[in-house]
C-alpha positions in Angstrom: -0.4 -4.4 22.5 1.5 -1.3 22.3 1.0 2.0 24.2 4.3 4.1 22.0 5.6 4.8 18.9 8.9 3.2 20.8 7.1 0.0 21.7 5.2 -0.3 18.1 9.0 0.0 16.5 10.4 -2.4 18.6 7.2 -5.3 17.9 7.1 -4.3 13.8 11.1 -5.0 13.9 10.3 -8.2 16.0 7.8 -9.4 14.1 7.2 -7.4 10.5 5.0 -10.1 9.1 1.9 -8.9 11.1 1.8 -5.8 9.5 3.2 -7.1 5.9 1.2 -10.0 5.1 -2.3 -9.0 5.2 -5.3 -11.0 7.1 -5.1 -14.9 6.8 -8.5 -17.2 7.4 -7.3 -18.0 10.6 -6.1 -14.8 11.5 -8.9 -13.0 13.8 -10.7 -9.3 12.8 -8.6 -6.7 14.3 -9.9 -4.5 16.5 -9.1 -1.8 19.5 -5.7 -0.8 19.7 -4.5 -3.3 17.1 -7.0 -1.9 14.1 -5.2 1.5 15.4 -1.9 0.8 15.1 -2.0 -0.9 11.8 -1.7 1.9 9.7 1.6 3.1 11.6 2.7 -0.3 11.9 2.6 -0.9 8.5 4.8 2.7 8.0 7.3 1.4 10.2 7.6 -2.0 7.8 8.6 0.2 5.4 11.2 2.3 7.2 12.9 -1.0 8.7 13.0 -2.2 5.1 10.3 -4.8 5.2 8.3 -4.1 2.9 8.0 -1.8 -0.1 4.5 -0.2 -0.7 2.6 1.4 1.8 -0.8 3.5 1.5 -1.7 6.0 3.8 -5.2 7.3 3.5 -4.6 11.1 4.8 -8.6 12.4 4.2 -11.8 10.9 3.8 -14.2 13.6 2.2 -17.2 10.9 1.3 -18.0 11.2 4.7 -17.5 14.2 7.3 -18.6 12.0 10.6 -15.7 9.9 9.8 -12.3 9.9 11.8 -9.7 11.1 9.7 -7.3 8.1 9.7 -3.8 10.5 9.6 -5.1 12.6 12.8 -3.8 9.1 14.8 -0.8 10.3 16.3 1.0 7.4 16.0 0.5 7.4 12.1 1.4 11.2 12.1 4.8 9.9 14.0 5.8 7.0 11.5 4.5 9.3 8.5 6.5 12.4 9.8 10.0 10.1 10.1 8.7 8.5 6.1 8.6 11.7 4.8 12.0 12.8 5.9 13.7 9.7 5.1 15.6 10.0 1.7 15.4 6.5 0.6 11.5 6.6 0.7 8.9 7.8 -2.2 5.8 9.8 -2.3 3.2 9.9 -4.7 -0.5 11.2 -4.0 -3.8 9.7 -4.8 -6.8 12.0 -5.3 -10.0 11.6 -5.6 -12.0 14.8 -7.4 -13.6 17.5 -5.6 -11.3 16.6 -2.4 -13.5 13.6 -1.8 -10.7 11.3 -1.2 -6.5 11.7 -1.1 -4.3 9.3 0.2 -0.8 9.4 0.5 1.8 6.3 -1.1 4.9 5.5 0.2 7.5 3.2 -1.5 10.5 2.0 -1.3 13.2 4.5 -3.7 13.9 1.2 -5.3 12.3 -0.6 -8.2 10.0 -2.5 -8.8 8.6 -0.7 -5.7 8.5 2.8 -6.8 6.9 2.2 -10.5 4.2 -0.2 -8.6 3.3 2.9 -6.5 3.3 5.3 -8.7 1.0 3.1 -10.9 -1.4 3.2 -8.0 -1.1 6.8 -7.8 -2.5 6.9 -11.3 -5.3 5.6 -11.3 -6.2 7.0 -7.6 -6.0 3.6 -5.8 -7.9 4.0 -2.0 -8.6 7.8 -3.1 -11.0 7.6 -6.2 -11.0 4.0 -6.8 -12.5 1.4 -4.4 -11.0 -2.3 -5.0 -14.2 -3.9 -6.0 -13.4 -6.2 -8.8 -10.8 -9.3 -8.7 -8.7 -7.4 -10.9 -8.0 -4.6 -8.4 -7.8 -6.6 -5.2 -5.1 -9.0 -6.8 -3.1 -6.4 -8.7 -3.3 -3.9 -5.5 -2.8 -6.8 -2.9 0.3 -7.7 -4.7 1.7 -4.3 -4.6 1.2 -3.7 -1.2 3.2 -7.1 -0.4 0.7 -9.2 0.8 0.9 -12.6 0.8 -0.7 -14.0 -2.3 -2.4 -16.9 -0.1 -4.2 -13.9 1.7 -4.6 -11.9 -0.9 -7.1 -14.8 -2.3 -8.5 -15.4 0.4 -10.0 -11.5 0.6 -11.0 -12.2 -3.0 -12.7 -15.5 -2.5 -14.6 -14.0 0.4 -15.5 -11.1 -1.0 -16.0 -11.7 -4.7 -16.7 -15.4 -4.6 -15.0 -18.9 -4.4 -14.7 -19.3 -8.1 -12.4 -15.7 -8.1 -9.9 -14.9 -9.3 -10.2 -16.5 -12.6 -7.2 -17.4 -14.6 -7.7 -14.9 -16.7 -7.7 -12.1 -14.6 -4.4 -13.7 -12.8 -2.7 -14.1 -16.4 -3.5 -10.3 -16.8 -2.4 -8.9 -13.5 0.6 -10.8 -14.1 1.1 -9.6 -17.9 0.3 -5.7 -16.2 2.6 -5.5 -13.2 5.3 -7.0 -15.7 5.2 -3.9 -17.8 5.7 -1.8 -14.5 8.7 -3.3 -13.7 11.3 -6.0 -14.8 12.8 -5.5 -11.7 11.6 -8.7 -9.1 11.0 -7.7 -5.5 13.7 -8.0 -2.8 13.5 -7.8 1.0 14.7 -6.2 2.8 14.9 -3.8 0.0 18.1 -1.3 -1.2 17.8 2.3 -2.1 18.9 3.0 -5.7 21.5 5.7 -6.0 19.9 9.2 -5.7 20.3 10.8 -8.9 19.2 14.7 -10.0 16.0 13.5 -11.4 15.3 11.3 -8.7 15.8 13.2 -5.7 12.2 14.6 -5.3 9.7 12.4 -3.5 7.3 11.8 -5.9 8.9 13.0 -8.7 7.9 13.5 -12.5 6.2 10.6 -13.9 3.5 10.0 -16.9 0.8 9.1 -15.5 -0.8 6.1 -17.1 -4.5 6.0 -17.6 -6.7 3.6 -15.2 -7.6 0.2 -16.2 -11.8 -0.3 -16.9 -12.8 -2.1 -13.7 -14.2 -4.9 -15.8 -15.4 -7.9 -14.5 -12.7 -10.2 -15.7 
């Protein structure tokens, strides 16, 4: 339990992998202070290096009664020291008619920054809710979590028989074109160039992928 943005620093440096790896089947539903924290938490992974893909849902238009998740101060804290830090990208996610933005963070290294600026694209969080195998594999893998987990959430959610083959061979075959660069962590900042130095910088964006049922 932590009561600071201090104290939540120090536990995500102790121990990243609670706010990395993503909810095991043994692993209990969070709730209270910990389902509050884990948005900053995972922030804080990112800053200390330990992971490489964070989303950070900033509005939630669909629904005015709702919270807005960035008005927890100790998200706005951990998002405040992201967005100054000069080794981390920003890319937005927007959902039409304001009904959705959220903001991804990366890693200014590859494959990190082309896997979030893929999400970006297609308005991951924002626009597009995970609802297929597809999606939850090919997002779950960005975001770092581990792949044990991540079908776990799909098998519960989708069915035991998910995810296919299929669909595994062609979120492998996609997040292959993204990047021939394999994951590291901790991760190291490529060298800032001029065309690199903006957060988000220039990218094409690439069209969404049909959430088929593969």
């Amino acid at each position: 339990v932590v009561y600071s943005a201090k104290q939540l620093q120090l536990a995500v440096q102790q121990n990243p992998a609670l706010w990395r790896d993503g909810t095991g089947p043994l692993d209990p539903p969070l709730k209270g202070l910990q389902y509050q924290t884990l948005c900053a938490g995972e922030i804080e992974c990112l800053l200390n290096r330990s992971r490489g893909v964070v989303m950070v849902q900033l509005s939630v238009g669909w629904d005015v009664t709702t919270p807005q998740p960035v008005n927890n101060p100790l998200v706005l804290n951990s998002l405040q020291r992201a967005l100054a830090d000069k080794h981390i990208s920003i890319f937005m996610s927007n959902a039409p008619g304001g009904l959705g933005l959220t903001a991804i963070l990366s890693a200014r290294a590859e494959p990190f920054r082309s896997w979030a600026a893929h999400l970006a694209s297609f308005g991951a969080q924002a626009a597009l809710v995970a609802d297929s195998p597809y999606y939850k594999l090919l997002i779950g893998r960005i975001l770092g979590y581990k792949e044990e987990n991540i079908r776990f959430h799909i098998q519960a959610t989708s069915g035991r028989q998910h995810p296919s083959p299929e669909v595994t061979a062609a979120v492998d075959k996609d997040m292959a074109k993204l990047s021939k660069k394999k994951p590291e962590l901790p991760w190291k900042a490529d060298p800032v160039t001029h065309s690199s130095k903006g957060h988000g910088g220039r990218r094409k964006q690439m069209q969404p992928r049909p959430a088929a049922r593969r």
